[in-house]
C-alpha positions in Angstrom: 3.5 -17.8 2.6 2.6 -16.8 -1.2 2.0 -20.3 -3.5 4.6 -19.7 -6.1 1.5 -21.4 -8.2 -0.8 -18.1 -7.8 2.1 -15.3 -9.1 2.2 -14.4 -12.8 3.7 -11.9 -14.6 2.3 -9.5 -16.9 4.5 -8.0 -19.9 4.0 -4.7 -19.3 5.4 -1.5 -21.9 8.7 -1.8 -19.6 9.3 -5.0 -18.7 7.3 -8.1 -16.1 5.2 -7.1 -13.3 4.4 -9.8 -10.8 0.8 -10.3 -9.2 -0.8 -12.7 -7.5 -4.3 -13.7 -8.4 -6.6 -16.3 -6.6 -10.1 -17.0 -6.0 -13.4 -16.1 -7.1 -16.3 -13.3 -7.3 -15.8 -9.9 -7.4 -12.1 -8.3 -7.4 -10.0 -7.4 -4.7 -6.9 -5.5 -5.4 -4.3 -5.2 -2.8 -1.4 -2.7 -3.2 1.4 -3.1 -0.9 3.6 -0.1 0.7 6.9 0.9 -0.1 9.8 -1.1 -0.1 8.0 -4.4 0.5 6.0 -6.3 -2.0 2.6 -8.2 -2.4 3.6 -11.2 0.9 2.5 -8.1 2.9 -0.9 -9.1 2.3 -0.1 -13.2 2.6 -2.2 -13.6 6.3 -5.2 -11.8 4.8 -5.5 -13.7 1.1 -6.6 -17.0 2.7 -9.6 -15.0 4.8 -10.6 -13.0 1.8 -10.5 -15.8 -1.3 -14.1 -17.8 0.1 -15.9 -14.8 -1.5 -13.7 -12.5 -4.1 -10.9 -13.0 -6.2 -7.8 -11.3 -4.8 -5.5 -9.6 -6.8 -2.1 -8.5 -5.3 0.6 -6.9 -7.4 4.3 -6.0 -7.0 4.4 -2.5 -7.7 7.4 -1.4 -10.4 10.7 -1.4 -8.7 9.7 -3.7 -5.6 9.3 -7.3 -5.1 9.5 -9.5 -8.3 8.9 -6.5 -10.8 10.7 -5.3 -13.3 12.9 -1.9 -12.4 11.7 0.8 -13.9 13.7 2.3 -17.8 11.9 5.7 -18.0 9.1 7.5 -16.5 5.9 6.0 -15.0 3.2 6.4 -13.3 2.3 3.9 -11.1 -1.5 4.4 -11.6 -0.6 3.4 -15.1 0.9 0.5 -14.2 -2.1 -0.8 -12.1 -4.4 0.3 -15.1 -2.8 -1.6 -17.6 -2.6 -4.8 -15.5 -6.4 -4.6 -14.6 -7.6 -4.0 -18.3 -5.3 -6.9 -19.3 -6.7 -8.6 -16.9 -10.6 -7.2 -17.8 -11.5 -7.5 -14.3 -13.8 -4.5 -14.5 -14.9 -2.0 -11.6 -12.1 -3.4 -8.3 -12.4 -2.5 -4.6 -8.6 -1.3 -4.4 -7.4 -1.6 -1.2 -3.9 0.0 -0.8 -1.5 0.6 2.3 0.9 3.6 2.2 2.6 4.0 -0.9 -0.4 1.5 -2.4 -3.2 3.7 -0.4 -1.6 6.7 -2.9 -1.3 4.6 -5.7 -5.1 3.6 -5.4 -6.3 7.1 -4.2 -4.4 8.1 -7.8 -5.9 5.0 -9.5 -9.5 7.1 -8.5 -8.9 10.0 -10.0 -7.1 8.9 -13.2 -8.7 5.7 -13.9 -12.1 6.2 -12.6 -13.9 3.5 -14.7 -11.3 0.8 -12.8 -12.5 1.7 -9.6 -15.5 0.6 -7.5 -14.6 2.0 -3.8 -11.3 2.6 -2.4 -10.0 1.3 0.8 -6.7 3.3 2.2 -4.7 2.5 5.4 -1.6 4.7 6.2 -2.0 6.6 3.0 -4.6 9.6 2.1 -4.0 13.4 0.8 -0.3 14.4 1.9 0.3 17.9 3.6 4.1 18.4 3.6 3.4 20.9 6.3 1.9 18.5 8.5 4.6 16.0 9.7 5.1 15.6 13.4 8.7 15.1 14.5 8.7 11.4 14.8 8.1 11.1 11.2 10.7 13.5 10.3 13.3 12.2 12.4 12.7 8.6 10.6 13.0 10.7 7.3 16.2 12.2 8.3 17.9 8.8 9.4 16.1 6.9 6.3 18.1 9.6 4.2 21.6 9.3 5.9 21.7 5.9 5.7 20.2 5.8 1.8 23.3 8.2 1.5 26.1 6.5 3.5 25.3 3.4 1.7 24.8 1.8 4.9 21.8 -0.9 4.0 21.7 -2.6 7.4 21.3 1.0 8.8 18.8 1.4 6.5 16.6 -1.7 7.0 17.0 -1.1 10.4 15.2 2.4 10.3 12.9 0.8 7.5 11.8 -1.7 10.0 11.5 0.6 12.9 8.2 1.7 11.5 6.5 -1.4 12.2 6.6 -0.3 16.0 5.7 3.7 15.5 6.1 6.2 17.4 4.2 5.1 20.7 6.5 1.4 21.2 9.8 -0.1 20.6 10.3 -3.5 17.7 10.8 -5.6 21.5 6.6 -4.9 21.8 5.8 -5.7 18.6 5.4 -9.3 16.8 8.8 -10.5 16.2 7.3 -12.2 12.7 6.4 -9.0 11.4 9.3 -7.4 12.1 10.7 -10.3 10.6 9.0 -10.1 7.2 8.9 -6.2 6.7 12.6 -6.4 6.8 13.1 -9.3 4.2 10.8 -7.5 2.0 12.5 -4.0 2.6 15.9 -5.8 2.1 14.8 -7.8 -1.2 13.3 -4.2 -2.8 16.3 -2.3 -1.6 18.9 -4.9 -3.1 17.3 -4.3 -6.6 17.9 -0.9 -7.1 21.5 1.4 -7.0 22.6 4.6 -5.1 23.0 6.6 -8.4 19.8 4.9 -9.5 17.5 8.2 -10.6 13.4 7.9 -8.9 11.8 7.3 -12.6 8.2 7.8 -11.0 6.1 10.7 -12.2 3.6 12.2 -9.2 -0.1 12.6 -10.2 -0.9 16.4 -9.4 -3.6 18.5 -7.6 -4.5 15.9 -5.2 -6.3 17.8 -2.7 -8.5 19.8 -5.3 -9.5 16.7 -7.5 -10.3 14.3 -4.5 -13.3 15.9 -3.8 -14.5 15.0 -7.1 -14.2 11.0 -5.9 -17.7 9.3 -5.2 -16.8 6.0 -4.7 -17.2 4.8 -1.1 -13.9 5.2 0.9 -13.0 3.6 4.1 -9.7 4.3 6.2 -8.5 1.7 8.2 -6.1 3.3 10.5 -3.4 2.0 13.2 -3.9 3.4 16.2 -0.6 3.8 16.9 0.4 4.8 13.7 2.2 8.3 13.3 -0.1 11.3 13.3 1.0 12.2 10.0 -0.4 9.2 8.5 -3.9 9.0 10.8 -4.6 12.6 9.6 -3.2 11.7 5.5 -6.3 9.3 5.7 -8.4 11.9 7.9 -8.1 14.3 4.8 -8.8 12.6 2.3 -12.3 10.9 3.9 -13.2 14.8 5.0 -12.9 15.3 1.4 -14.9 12.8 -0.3 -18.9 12.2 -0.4 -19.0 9.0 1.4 -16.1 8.6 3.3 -15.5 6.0 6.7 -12.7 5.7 9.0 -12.1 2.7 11.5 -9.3 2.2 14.1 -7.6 -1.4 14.6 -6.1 -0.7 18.4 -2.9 -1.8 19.1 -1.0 -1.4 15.8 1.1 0.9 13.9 1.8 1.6 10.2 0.8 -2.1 9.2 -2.2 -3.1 10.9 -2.8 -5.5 8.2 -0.1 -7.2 9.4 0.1 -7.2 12.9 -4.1 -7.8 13.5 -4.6 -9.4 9.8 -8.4 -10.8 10.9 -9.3 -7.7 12.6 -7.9 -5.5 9.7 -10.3 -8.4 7.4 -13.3 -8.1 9.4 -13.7 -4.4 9.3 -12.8 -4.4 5.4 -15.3 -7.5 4.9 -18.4 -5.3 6.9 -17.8 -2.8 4.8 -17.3 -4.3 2.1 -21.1 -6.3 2.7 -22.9 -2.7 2.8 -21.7 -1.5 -0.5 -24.1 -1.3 -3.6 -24.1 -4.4 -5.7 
């Protein structure tokens, strides 16, 4: 569980955004996934803090951060927070919608960035999306539309399992959590409510420009949409890495948080100082 002790908030151009920051040496950045907020990351900050100092914010919209008022980019937002917070060149690690936020983070904010760790996230291709995924699309839209938020939660947390199990296989805990984050994020915004968020473009073409290193940490069970988002964008990079956890889906960092820390951490020891 997050110490309430280690979450500030920084006054951003449109209102707080909530991190938490604890520890010492060089920066970690965590970026959580949609719909759930920086306790995704709470099993892992304990393993990582005896050697960097981990930052972990709440993306705009989600957790204890401020809604957004007009247009954003949330690349903007993580820039701003990191200069205010003159940590230098980070290792962002992001899963899903923080694996694109830190893949953007790259390319627009290059002089943030020391080596970028994505799991679940890469270089979308609309055209590649196997049915699984578009089926939890479909449902994840009717329910958005009927207004029906339990529905919704429940086809939220149905990701945790993936394609290849049912929830009954999969940690009842982490079930548990996703869905009190995805119900807290979800609560905060309105049906009517417009998506503020402004896309970076030309993904694909500019990620071959990245030279940090760049590791994927996949879920083996993970949809095969998201395995080959993160296949794409190391294929496109100079120095690029992929590693499997076994037996997990879309949040390996959750369900196998040592395993998921013990690749990153190897890794992480093999980078230039």
């Amino acid at each position: 569980m997050t110490d309430a002790a280690q979450v500030f908030m920084f006054e951003s151009a449109d209102g707080p955004l909530a991190y938490r920051d604890v520890g010492t040496g060089p920066p970690l950045v965590l970026l959580h996934g949609g719909f759930t907020d920086h306790r995704m990351w709470d099993d892992l900050v304990p393993l990582l803090t005896a050697g960097h100092r981990v930052i972990a914010p709440d993306a705009r919209g989600h957790g204890r951060s401020a809604n957004a008022t007009k247009p954003f980019r949330p690349t903007d937002d993580l820039a701003a927070l990191l200069r205010h917070l003159d940590t230098g060149p980070v290792v962002l690690v992001g899963m899903s919608m923080g694996g694109a936020t830190a893949v953007d983070t790259t390319l627009e904010h290059p002089d943030l960035v020391r080596a970028l760790v994505v799991s679940g996230a890469g270089i979308t291709d609309p055209e590649d999306t196997d049915a699984w995924t578009l089926d939890i699309q479909k449902s994840w839209g009717g329910t958005l539309a009927a207004g029906d938020i339990d529905g919704w939660v429940d086809v939220f947390a149905s990701v945790v399992a993936g394609p290849h199990r049912t929830l009954d296989e999969v940690d009842p805990e982490v079930v548990r959590r996703v869905r009190e984050m995805a119900r807290g994020t979800i609560s905060k915004h309105t049906p009517d409510e417009p998506d503020r968020s402004v896309p970076v473009t030309d993904i694909p073409a500019r990620a071959k420009s990245i030279t940090v290193p760049v590791l994927a940490i996949n879920g083996a069970l993970d949809a095969a949409a998201q395995i080959a988002m993160a296949d794409r964008l190391v294929d496109a990079v100079a120095d690029g890495r992929t590693i499997t956890v076994e037996g997990t889906a879309h949040y390996a960092n959750m369900e196998q948080p040592r395993v998921f820390t013990k690749f990153l951490l190897e890794w992480l020891s093999d980078l230039p100082a």
